[in-house]
N, C-alpha and C positions, 0 to 999 in steps of 0.2 A: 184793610184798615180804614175804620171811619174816617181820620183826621188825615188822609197820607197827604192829600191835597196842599193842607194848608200846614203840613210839616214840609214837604218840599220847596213849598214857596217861601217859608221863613227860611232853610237851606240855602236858598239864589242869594235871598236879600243879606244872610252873613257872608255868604262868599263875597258879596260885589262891596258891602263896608269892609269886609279883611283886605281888599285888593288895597285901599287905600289906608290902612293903618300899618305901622312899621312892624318889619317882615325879619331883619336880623340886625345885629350891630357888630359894623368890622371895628376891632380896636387898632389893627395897623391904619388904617384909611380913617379911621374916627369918623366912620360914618354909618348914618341909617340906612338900610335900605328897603323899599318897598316893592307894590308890584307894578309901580309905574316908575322906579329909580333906581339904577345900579351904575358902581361907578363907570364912567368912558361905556355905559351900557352894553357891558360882555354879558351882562345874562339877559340881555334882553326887556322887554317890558311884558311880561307875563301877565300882568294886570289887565291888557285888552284881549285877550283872549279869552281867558276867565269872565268878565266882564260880559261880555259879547254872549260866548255861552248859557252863561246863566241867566241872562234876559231873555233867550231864546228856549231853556229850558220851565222858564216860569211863565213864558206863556203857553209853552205844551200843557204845563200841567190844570193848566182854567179852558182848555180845552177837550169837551167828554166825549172825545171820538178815542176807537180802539188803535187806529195809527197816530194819534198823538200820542197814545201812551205807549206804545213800541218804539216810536223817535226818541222820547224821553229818553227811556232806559239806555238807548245808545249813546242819545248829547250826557245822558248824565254820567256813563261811564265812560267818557271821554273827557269829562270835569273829573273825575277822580283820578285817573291816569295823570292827566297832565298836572293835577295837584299834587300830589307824588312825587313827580319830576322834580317839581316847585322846591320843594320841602327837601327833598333829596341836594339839588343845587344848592339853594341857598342856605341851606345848614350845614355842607358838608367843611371839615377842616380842609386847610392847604398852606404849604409848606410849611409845617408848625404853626397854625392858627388858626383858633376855632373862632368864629364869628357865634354872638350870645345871640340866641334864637327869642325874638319876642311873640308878643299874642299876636301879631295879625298873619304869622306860619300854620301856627296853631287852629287856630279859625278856619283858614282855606281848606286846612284836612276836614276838622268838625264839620263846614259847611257843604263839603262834595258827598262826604258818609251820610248825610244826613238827606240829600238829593238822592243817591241812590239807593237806600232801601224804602224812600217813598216811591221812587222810581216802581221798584221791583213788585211792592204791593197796593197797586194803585184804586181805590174804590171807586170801581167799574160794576155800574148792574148792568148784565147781559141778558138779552129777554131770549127766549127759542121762539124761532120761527114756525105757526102752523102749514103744514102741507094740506 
């Protein structure tokens, strides 16, 4: 793919503005939560992970060696994984209540799918070596 480059790297950069945009709303707890806030932090701060990775996987991707784009494909399917996760936790119901799922859940999927099939078809020209 001509553009996977610079689809990947718009990828990182929604993932790392989803981390900071609100992620679900509990109505018992009347609160937001994001990927750097939950409450008494039982899920954690998923936010620097995410984070971390995708600045690590955007600068794989402005790098035109063939093992940067074999690291990619791993950091990026390790962003999709744990976005997953993400998405799975903090949308899930509990003890009769669902928590209203907002855009920056949404975004983290969009933003990891969108790393890894630039991941997968990366435009690499390969030259053959003469003997």
């Amino acid at each position: 793919m001509k553009y996977s480059r610079w689809i990947g790297i718009f990828g990182g950069l929604v993932l790392i503005l989803a981390c900071f945009l609100p992620w679900a709303y509990y109505p018992d707890l009347d609160k937001i939560f994001s990927g750097f806030f939950s409450e008494k932090n039982i899920y954690g701060k998923p936010g620097k992970f995410l984070v971390f990775f995708s600045v690590v996987g955007i600068i794989l991707y402005m790098v035109p060696r063939v093992w940067a784009k074999r690291a990619n494909l791993f950091i990026s399917a390790i962003l999709l994984a744990f976005a997953i996760k993400s998405f799975i936790l903090f949308s899930a119901c509990y003890r009769g209540v669902c928590p209203e799922k907002k855009i920056g859940i949404y975004l983290i999927m969009a933003g990891a799918i969108m790393m890894v099939m630039a991941a997968m078809f990366p435009d690499m020209k390969l030259t053959e070596k003469k003997s």
